[in-house]
N, C-alpha and C positions, 0 to 999 in steps of 0.2 A: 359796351353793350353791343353786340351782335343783332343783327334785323336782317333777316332776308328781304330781297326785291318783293317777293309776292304774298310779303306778309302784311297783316292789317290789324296795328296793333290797337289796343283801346285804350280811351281816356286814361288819363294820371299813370299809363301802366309804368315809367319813369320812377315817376314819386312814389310807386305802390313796389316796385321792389327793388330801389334803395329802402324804406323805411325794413320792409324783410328780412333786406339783409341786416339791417343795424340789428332787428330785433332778433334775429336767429344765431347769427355770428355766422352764415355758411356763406364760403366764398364766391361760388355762386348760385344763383338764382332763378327763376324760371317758373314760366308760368304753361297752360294746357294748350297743345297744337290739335286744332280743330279745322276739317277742310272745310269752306264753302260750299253748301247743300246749291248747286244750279247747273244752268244747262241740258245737257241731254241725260237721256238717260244712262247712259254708259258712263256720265262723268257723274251723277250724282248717286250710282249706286257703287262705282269705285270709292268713294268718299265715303260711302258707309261700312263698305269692308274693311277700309284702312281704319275704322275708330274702334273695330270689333277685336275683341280678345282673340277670336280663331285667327282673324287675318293676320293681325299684325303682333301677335304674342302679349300681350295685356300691358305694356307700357302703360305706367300710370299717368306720362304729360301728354300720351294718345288715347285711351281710352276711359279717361277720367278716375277720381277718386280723391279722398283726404290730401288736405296739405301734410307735407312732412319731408325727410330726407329721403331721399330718393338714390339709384344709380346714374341715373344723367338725364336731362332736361331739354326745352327745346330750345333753341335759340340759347341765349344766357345773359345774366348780367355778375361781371363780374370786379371782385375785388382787383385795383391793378398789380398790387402788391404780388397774386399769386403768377403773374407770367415770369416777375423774375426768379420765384421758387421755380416754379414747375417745367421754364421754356414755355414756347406759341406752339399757336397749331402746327400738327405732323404734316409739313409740306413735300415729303418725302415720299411719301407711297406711291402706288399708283394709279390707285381709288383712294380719294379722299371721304371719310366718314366722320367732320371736325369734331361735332357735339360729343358724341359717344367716346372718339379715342382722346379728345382732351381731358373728360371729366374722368376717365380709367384712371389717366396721371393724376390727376386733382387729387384724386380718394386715395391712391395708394402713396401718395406723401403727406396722407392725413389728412386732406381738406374735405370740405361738407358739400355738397349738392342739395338745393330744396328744394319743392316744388311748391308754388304759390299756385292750390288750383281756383281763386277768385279770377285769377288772371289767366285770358280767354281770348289767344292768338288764333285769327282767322289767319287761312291762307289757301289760294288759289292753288287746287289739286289737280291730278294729271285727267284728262279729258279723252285717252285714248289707250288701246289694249296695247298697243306700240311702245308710248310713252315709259305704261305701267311697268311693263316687262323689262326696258334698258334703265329705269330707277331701281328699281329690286334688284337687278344683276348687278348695280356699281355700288348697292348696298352689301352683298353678300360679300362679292369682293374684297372691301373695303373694310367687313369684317376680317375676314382672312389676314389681312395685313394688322389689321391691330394682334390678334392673336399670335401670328406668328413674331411682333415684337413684342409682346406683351407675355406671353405664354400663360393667356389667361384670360376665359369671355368677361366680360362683364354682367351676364346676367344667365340664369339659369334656361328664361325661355331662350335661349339663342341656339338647346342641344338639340331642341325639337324637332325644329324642318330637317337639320343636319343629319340627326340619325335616322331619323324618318324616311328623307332620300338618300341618303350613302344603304339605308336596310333595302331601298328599293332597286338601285343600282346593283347594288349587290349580288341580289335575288337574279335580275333580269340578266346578268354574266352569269351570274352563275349554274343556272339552267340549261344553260350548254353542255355543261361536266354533270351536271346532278342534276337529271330530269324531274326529279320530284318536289324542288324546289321551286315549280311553278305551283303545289298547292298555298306556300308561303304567301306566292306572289300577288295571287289573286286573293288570298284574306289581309294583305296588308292594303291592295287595292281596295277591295270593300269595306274595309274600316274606313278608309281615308276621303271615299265615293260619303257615307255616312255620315261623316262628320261635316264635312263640303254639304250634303241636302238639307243637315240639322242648321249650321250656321246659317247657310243663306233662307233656310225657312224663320228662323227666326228674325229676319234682319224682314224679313217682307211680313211679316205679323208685325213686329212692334211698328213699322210705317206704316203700313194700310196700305200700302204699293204691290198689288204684284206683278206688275210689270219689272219690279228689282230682280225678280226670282232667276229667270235664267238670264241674265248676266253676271248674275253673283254665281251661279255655277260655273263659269269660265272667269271669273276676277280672281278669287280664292288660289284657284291651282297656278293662276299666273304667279299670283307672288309669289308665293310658297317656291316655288321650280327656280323661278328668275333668280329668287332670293341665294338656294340651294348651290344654282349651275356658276351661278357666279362666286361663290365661296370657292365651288371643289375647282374651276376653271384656272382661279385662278393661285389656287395651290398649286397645281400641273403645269400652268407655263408662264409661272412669272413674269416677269414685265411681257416677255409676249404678248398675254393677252390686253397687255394695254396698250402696245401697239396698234392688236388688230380693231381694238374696240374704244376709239379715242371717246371723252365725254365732250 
């Protein structure tokens, strides 16, 4: 079983998915990553946007939903049997991203993934715009590297922000050569402005907070870009950027 330092796990969660697994047959297991709502306010409206579908692409052990198989989990618990199928964690890369690029091997030599969502992982979230942005870059990254061994996302919302900023990047060079590819740029801005007011208004409706409202308009773009600049960065300079950008 894997357990982060700044997780806070709940009763029997042990006995509750060992018995999962016996009953499911999936190798591994896992229950719902939920940040701790406290502190200021920067760190408890960060915590809302990381559980929201816009922010963080609808993962079902972030954003809740029915137990079932799933593509990858938080934490895990797992059968021991499958390390000698599948190999340990990718200690190779240069962003590490364990959960996700273990459970890609798990599934693609046939193993199950499930999520127990009775089981309800706190954990201590980042508290700063700082923070937020160097986790999302060693996230994207870290993407990058499974795909490029892998040759293959593990989940459909991962094309999103990617083609969403590579269409933005794109626009914003390309404007240079083809002037009029600044009308592109400013209706993919506005869409993307849109979607950022819609989300973080609904996150400050269903609290009753609106003091959430503009920091969720600057939380939102952070992941998304961090997320992004960190995939495409580190397509472009390979271990370089882990040089410049140690964790």
């Amino acid at each position: 079983m894997r357990v982060d330092a700044r997780a806070v796990i709940p009763d029997h969660y042990i006995e509750t998915l060992y018995e999962t697994s016996q009953k499911t047959g999936a190798d591994n297991v896992g229950g719902l990553q939920k940040p701790i709502v406290d502190g200021s306010v920067w760190k408890q409206s960060i915590a809302y946007a990381t559980m929201s579908v816009f922010g963080t692409g609808g993962a079902r052990f972030r954003c809740g939903g029915a137990s079932g198989y799933v593509d990858t989990v938080y934490l895990g618990f797992f059968k021991r049997e499958i390390f000698d199928r599948v190999g340990r964690f990718d200690e190779e890369g240069s962003f590490i991203s364990e959960d996700s690029m273990f459970n890609k091997r798990l599934i693609d030599a046939g193993g199950k993934v499930y999520l127990n969502s009775e089981m309800v992982v706190l954990y201590h979230g980042k508290d700063s715009m700082f923070a937020l942005a160097r986790q999302y870059f060693i996230y994207g990254a870290a993407k990058y590297h499974s795909i490029a061994t892998h040759k293959k996302f593990t989940a459909w919302r991962q094309y999103i922000p990617l083609v969403s900023m590579g269409a933005f990047y794109l626009n914003l060079i390309g404007i240079f050569v083809f002037p009029k590819l600044i009308y592109s740029l400013i209706l993919g801005l506005t869409l993307y402005c849109a979607a950022t007011l819609t989300a973080s208004l609904a996150i400050t409706v269903q609290t009753r907070r609106p003091i959430f409202f503009p920091p969720l308009l600057l939380i939102f773009p952070t992941i998304h870009f961090s997320w992004a600049n960190g995939f495409f960065l580190h397509a472009l300079l390979k271990k370089r950027l882990a040089r410049l950008f140690k964790r």
